[in-house]
C-alpha positions in Angstrom: 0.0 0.0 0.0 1.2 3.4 -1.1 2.1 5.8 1.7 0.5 9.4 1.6 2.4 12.3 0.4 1.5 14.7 3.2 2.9 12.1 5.3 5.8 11.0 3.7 6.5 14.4 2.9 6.6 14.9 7.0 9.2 11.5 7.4 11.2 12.5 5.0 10.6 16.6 3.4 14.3 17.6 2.8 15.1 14.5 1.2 12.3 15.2 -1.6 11.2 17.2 -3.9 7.7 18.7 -4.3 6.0 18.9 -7.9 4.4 22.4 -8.0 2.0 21.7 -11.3 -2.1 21.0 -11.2 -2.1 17.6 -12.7 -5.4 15.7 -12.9 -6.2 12.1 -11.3 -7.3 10.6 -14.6 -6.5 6.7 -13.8 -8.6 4.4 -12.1 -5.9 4.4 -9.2 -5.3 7.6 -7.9 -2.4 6.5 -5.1 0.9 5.0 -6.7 4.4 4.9 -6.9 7.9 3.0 -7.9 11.3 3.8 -9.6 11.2 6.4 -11.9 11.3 6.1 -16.0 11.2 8.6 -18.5 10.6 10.2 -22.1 10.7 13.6 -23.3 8.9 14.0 -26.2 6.7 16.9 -27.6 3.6 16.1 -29.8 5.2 12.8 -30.5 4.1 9.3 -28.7 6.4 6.4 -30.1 9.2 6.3 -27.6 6.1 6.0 -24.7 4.3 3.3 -26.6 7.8 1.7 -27.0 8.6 2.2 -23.6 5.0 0.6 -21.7 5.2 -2.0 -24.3 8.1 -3.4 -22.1 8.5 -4.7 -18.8 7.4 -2.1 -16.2 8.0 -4.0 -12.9 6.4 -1.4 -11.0 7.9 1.4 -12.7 6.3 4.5 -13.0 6.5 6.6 -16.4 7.2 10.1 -16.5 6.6 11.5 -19.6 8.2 15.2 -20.2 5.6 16.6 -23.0 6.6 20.4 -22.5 3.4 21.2 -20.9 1.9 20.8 -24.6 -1.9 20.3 -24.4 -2.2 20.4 -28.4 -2.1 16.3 -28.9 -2.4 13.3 -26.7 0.8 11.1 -25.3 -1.4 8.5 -23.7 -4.3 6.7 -25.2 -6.4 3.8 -23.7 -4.5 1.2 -25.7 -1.3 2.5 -24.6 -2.6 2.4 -21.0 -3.8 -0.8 -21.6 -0.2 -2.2 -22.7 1.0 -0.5 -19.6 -0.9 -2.4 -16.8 -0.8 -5.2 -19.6 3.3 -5.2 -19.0 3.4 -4.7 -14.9 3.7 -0.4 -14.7 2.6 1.1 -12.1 1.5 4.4 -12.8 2.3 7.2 -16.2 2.9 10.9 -15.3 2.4 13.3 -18.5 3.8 17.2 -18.0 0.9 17.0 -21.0 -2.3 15.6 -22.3 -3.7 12.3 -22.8 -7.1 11.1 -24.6 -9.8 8.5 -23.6 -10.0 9.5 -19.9 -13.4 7.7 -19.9 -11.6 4.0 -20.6 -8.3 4.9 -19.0 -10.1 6.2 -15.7 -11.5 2.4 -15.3 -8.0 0.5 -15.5 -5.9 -0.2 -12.8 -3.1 2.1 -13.7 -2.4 5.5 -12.0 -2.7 8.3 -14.4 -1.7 12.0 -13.8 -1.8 14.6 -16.6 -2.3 18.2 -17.1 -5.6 17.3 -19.0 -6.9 15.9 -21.9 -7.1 16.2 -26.2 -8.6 14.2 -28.4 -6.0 14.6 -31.2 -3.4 11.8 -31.8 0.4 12.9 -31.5 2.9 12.3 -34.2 4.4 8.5 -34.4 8.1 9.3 -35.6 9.8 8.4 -32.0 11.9 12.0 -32.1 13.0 12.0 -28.1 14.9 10.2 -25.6 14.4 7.7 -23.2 15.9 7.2 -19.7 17.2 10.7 -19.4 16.8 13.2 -16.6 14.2 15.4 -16.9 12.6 18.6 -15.3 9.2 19.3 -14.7 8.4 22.5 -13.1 11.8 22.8 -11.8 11.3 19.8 -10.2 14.2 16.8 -11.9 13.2 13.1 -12.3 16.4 11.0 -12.4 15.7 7.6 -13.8 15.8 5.1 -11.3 14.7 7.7 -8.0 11.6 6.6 -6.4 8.0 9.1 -6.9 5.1 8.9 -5.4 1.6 9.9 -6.3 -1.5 10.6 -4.7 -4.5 12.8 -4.6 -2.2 15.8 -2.6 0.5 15.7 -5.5 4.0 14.2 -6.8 6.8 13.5 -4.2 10.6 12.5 -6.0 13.9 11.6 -4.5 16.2 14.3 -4.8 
């Protein structure tokens, strides 16, 4: 069972980092964490397909769409390939599409909102790389945590 934030963040505040942004709860799990991964991409959804299409083991995605709300990074059959391949939870600085499906699979989902429009499939990013989000870094490999209250990372 996933800690809280507001607690965890009370064991352990200096130690963490606080994400500052207002992401939605748009998966059917709202409370979830593991070892971070990551993509950066903008407008372009290949290298996060790629990436839930392999072996999460608990993993949660953090996908570092510039903020972009002009296409989608997550679908429902990309969810679906997510819980399908053991992740626990995606994290989109960006929009994702069919909230209704992806809202009822056990996967935790945060994301600025939502668009139905596809994103581009040429795989233009990287993979495994640090990234920052709101000033906040996500190192591949730190633990985050998400809940209702927000994002928690190991500095």
């Amino acid at each position: 069972m996933t800690i809280a934030t507001a607690d965890l963040y009370d064991d352990r505040g200096d130690a963490l980092d606080s994400l500052a942004l207002p992401l939605l709860d748009l998966g059917g799990r709202v409370a979830f964490d593991g070892p971070v991964r990551t993509v950066r991409c903008h407008r372009d959804n290949a290298l996060v397909k790629q990436v839930l299409a392999s072996p999460g083991e608990g993993a949660v995605l953090v996908v570092d769409g510039g903020g972009s709300l002009e296409s989608a990074l997550v679908g429902d059959m990309i969810a679906a390939s997510a819980v399908e391949n053991g992740w626990a939870g995606v994290i989109v600085n960006g929009a994702i599409r069919d909230r209704v499906a992806i809202a009822e699979l056990p996967l935790g989902v945060k994301a600025l909102g939502s668009n139905p429009r596809k994103s581009a499939k040429a795989g233009i990013g990287e993979v495994d790389v640090p990234v920052s989000i709101a000033g906040v870094v996500f190192v591949p490999g730190r633990h985050v945590w998400a809940d209702p209250d927000g994002v928690l990372v190991e500095r």
